[in-house]
C-alpha positions as CSV (number, residue, x, y, z in Angstrom):
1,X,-19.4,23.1,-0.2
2,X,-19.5,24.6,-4.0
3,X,-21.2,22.6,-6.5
4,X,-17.9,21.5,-8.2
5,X,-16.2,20.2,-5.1
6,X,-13.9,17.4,-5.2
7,X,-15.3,14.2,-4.0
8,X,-12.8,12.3,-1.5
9,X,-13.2,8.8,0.1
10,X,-10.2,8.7,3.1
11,X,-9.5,5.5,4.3
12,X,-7.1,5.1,7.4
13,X,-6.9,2.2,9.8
14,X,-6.6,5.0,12.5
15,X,-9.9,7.1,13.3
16,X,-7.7,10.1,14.7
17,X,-5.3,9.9,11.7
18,X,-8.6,10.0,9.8
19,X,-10.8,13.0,11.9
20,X,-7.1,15.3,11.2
21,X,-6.7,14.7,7.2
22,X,-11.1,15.2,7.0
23,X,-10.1,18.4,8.5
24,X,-6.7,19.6,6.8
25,X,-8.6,18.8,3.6
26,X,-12.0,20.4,4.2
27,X,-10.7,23.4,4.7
28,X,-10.4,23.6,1.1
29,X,-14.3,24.4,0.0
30,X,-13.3,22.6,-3.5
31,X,-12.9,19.6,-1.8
32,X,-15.5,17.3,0.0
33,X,-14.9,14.2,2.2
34,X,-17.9,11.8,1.7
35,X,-16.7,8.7,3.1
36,X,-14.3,7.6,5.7
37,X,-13.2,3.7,5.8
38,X,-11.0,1.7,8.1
39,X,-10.1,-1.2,6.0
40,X,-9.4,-2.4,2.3
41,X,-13.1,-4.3,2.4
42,X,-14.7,-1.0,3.5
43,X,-13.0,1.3,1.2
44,X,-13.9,-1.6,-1.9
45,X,-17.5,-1.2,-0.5
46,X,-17.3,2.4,-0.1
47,X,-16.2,3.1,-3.6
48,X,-18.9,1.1,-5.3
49,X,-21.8,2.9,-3.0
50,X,-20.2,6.5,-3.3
51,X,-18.3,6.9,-6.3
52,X,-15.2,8.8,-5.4
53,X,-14.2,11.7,-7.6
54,X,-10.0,10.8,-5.5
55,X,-9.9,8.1,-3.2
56,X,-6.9,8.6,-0.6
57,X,-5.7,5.8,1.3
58,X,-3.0,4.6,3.6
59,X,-1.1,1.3,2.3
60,X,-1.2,-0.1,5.8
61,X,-4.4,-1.5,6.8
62,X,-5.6,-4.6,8.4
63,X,-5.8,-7.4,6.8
64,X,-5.9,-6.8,3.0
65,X,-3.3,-4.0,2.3
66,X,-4.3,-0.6,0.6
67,X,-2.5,-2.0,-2.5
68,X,-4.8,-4.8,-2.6
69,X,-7.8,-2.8,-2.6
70,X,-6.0,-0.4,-5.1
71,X,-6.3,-3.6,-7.5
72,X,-9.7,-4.5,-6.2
73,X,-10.9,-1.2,-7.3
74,X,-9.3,-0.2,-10.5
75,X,-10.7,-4.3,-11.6
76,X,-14.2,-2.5,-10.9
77,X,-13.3,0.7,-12.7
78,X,-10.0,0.7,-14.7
79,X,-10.4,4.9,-14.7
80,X,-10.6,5.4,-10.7
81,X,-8.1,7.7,-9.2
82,X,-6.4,6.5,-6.2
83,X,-3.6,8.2,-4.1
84,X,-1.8,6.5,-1.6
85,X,-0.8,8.4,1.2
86,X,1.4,6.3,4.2
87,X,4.1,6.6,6.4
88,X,6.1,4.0,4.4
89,X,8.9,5.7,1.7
90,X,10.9,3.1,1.1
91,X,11.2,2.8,-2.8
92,X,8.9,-0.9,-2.8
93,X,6.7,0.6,-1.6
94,X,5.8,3.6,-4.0
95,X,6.6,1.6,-6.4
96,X,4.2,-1.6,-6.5
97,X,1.2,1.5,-5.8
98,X,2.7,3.0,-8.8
99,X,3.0,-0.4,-10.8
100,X,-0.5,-1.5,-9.3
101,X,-2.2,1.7,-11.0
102,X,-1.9,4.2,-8.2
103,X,-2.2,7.9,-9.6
104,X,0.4,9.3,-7.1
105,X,1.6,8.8,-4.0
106,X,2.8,11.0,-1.1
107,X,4.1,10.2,2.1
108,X,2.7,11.1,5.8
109,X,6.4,12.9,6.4
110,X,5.2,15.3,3.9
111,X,4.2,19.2,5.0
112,X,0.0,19.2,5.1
113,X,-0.2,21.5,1.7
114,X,1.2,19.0,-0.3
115,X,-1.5,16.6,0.3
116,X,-4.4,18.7,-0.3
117,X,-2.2,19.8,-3.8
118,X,-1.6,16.0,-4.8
119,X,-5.5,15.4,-4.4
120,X,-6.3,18.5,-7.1
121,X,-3.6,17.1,-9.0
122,X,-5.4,13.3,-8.9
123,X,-8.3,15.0,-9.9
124,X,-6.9,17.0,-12.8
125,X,-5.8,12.9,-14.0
126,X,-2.3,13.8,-13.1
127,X,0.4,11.9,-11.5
128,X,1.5,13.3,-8.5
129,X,4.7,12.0,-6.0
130,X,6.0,14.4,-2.8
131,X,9.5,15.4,-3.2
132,X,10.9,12.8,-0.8
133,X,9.6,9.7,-2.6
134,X,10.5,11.1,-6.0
135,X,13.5,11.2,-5.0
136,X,13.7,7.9,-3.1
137,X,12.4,6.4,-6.5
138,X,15.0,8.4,-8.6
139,X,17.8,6.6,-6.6
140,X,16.2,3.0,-6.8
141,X,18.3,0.5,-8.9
142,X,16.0,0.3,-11.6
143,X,17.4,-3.6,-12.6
144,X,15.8,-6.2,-10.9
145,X,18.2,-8.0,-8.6
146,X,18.0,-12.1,-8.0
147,X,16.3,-12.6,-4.8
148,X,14.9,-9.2,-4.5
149,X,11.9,-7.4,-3.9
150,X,11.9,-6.2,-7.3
151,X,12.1,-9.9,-8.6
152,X,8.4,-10.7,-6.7
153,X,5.1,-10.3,-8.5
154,X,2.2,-7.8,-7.1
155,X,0.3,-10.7,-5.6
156,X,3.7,-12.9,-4.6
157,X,4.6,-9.5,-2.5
158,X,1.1,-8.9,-1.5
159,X,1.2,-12.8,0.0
160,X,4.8,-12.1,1.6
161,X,3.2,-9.0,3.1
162,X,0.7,-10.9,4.9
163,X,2.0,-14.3,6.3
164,X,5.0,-11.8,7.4
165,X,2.2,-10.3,9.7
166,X,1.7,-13.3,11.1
167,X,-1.3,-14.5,9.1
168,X,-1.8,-18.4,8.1
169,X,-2.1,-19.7,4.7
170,X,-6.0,-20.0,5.4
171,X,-6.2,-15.9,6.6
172,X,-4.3,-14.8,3.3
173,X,-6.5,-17.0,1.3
174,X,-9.9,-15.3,2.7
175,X,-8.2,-11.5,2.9
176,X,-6.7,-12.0,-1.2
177,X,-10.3,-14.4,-2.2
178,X,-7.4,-17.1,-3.5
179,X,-7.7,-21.4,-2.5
180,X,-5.6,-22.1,0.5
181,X,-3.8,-24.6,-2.5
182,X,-3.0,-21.5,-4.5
183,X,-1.4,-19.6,-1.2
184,X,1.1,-22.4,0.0
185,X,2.1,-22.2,-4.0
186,X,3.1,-18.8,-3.1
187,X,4.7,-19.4,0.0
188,X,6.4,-22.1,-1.6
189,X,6.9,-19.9,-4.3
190,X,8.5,-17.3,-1.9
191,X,10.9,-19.4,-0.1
192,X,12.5,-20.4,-3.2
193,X,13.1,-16.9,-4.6
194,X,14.1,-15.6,-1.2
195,X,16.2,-18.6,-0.3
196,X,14.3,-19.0,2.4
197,X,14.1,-22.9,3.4
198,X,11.8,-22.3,6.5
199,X,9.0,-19.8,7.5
200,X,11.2,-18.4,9.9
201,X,13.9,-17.4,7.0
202,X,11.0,-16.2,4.8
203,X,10.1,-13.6,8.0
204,X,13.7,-12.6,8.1
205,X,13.9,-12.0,4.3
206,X,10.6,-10.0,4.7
207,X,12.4,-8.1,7.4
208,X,15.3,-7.3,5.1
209,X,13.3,-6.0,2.2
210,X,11.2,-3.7,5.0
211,X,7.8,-5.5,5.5
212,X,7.9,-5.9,9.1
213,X,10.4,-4.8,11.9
214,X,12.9,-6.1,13.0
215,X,12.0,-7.7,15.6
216,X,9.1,-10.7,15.8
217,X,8.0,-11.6,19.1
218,X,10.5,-13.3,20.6
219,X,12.1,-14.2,16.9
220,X,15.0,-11.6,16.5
221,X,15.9,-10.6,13.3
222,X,20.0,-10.1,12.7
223,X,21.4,-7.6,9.9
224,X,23.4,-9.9,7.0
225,X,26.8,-10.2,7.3
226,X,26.6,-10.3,3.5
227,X,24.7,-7.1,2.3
228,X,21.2,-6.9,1.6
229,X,19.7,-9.2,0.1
């Protein structure tokens, strides 16, 4: 590697997805991978031991999301720059990373250059968005709708997020380091701004604003008769 290179911390839930980016993006000699981690605890730990110059991570991880430890780390160091990179391009989704403090964001459907430019663009301290989510984001309602995903705070969606992936009010209390007391606030929280009056209304809402499929288990979720929410 050159003495300047670019410093890179990847962090994927999958090691395959992982092993393929180390390689696209070491085959730039500017840019170094010195840390791979699987999960938003890892990454947090990772960060504070290696010191990233870029750190690019998925938003999908288990337990914690990548957005969680994108607040986790920029409450350690304001300046870190972090660039989401996931399959997800629905607008909420670039969106809260941007709103969280996310330098750019890119998503997996993109052609394998325009990573490796958004990283040396991160680096630079630029802001950096593939074509298709600039776009996606171009076309998103900017006025917050009653009820919608826009309405939600980053820690209200981060809760929604998680009990919609089936975890209990004691799991998202452990993964988000919040009392179980403050949690079911949320969730109470949630089902009133949702106009949800049972959990299994708050996972349909969750389906509807893209945080899980459409199917549950056995709980089948049905489009609204009414239009999105």
């Amino acid at each position: 590697m050159v003495a300047t290179a670019i410093k890179v911390l990847l962090v994927d839930d999958h090691a395959v997805v992982r092993a393929g980016y180390r390689r696209l993006l070491e085959r730039d000699q500017r840019i170094e991978i010195i840390g791979e981690a699987n999960d938003a605890q890892t990454a947090y730990r990772l960060f504070c031991d290696l010191a990233p110059d870029v750190v690019v991570m998925d938003i999908a991880l288990p337990g914690a999301s990548g957005v969680e430890a994108l607040r986790r780390i920029l409450a350690r160091a304001p300046d870190a720059r972090v660039l989401m990179f996931s399959m997800h391009e629905e607008a909420v989704f670039p969106a809260r990373s941007l709103q969280a403090g996310a330098r750019g964001y890119v998503s997996k459907r993109s052609g394998l250059d325009v990573l490796v430019d958004a990283v040396f663009a991160v680096a630079r301290g630029e802001r950096y968005l593939s074509h298709d989510v600039a776009q996606t984001l171009a076309l998103r309602v900017q006025a917050a709708e009653p009820g919608g995903k826009a309405a939600l705070s980053e820690r209200a969606f981060e809760v929604l997020r998680l009990l919609a992936g089936g975890a209990t009010v004691s799991e998202v209390a452990e993964r988000l380091l919040l009392s179980e007391k403050t949690v079911a606030n949320y969730q109470s929280l949630l089902r009133h701004r949702l106009g949800a009056s049972n959990n299994i209304q708050l996972l349909q809402k969750a389906a509807l604003l893209g945080l899980l499929p459409r199917g549950i288990g056995d709980i089948t979720i049905s489009e609204p008769r009414d239009g999105p929410i």
